[in-house]
N, C-alpha and C positions, 0 to 999 in steps of 0.2 A: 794583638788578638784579644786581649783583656777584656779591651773596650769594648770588641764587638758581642763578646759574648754577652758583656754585662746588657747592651743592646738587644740581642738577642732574646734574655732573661725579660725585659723588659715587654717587648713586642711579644709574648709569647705569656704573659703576667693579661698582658690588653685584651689577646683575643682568649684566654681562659674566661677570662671576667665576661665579656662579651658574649662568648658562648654562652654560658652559666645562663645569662641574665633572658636570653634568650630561647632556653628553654622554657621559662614562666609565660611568655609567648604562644607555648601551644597550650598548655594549659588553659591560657584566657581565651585563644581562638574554640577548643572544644566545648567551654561556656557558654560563649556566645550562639555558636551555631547548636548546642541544645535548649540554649532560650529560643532561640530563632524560631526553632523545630517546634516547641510547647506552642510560642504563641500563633504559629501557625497553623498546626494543629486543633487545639481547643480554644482559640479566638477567633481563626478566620483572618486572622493579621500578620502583614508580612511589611517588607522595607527593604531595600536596594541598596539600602544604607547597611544592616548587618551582614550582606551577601559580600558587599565589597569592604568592609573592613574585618573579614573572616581571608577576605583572598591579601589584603594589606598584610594580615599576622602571617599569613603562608609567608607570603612574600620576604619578610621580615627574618622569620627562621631561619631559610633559603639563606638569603643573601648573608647575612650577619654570621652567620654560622662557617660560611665556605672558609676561614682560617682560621675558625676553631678547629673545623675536620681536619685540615691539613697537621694540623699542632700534632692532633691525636693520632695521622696517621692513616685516617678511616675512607680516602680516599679510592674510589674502586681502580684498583691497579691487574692487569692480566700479565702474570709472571711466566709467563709459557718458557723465556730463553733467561731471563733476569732470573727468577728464581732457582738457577742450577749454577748460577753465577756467585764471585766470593764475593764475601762483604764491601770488602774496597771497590770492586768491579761495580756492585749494584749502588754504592756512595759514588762515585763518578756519574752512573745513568742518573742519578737525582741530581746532581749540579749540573750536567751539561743540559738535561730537563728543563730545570727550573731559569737557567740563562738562557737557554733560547727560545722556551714555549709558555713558560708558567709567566716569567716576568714580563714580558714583550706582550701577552695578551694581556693578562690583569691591568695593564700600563694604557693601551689601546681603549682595551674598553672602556675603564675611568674615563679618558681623555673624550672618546665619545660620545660618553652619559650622560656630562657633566653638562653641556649644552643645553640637554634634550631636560631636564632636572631645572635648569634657571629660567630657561624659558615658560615652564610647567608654572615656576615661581615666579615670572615677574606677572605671568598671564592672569595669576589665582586661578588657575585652572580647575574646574571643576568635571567631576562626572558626567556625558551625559545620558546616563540613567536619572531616572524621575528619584528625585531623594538621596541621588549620587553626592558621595563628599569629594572632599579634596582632591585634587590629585599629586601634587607634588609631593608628599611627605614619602608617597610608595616609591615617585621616582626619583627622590632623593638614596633610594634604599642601592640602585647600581651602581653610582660610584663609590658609597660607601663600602659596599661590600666587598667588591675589586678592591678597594685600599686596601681594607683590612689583609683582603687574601695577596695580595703583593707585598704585603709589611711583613706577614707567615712566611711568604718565597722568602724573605730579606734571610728572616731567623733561620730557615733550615738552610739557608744555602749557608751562612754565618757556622751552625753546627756542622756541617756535613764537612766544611772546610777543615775548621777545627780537629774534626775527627780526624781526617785524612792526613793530617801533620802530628797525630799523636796529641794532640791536646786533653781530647775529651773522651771515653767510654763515646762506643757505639752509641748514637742519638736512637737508633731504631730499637735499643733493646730497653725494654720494661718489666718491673719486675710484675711476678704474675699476680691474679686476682687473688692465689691464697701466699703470697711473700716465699711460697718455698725456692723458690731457681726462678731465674730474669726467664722471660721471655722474649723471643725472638720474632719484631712486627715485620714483616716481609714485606720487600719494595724493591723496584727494580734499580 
């Protein structure tokens, strides 16, 4: 169980990075679309090209980030029956979760994106909007992003196991924003 944890540290090191990096992402899409805005505005000039590489950085956040959320927890979960449940109880609904519904789909999907992504790629597939770029690079963004977010299933179901044999402190609990007493990230 070493190993996997050291794994776990590992895939969970990737999609922090990952996320991180992709925050500077919105940042450079709200540039964009306020240059966009000016020179459309006070020039009279516009481009198909800044429209759709505004919806590429969406895209981009979106996809890249789904196991970052996961990492963090930030996932929208409705705790209606899980939340009055014990801790072990609500660490079982995340492994039986993440083995039948998270990993099986993230897997799926990859599997058939990947297609729709090389095709894009061997076609040079362009926009067709007038001044359209690329297309491949956005649909390269769904299988990646499915990886990333199945590589996250790997890590939590790796913790959650860990946890449930006494290895590890509660993976859900975090200490709070000001260090005085952990916080408790509710999950079913």
């Amino acid at each position: 169980m070493t190993h996997l944890l050291g794994l776990s540290r590992l895939i969970d090191a990737l999609n922090d990075r990952v996320g991180r990096l992709a925050y500077w992402l919105v940042l450079v899409a709200v540039l964009i679309s306020s240059g966009n805005a000016m020179m459309r505005y006070t020039f009279n000039m516009s481009s198909n090209a800044w429209l759709e590489i505004q919806w590429y950085l969406f895209s981009a956040v979106f996809m890249l980030c789904a196991g970052y959320t996961l990492l963090r927890n930030e996932h929208i979960r409705i705790d209606i029956i899980a939340g009055n449940l014990s801790r072990r109880a609500q660490t079982w609904i995340d492994v039986i979760g993440t083995v039948l519904f998270l990993l099986p789909m993230s897997i799926f999907i990859m599997w058939l994106s990947w297609p729709v992504f090389h095709d894009s790629w061997a076609r040079d597939e362009v926009s067709a909007s007038a001044g359209g770029l690329i297309v491949w690079p956005v649909k390269l963004l769904l299988p990646v992003g499915f990886f990333l977010l199945a590589l996250q299933g790997v890590s939590e179901l790796i913790k959650r196991i860990a946890f449930l044999r006494g290895l590890i402190p509660d993976p859900n609990v975090k200490a709070s924003a000001h260090g005085t007493e952990p916080e408790v990230r509710h999950t079913p």
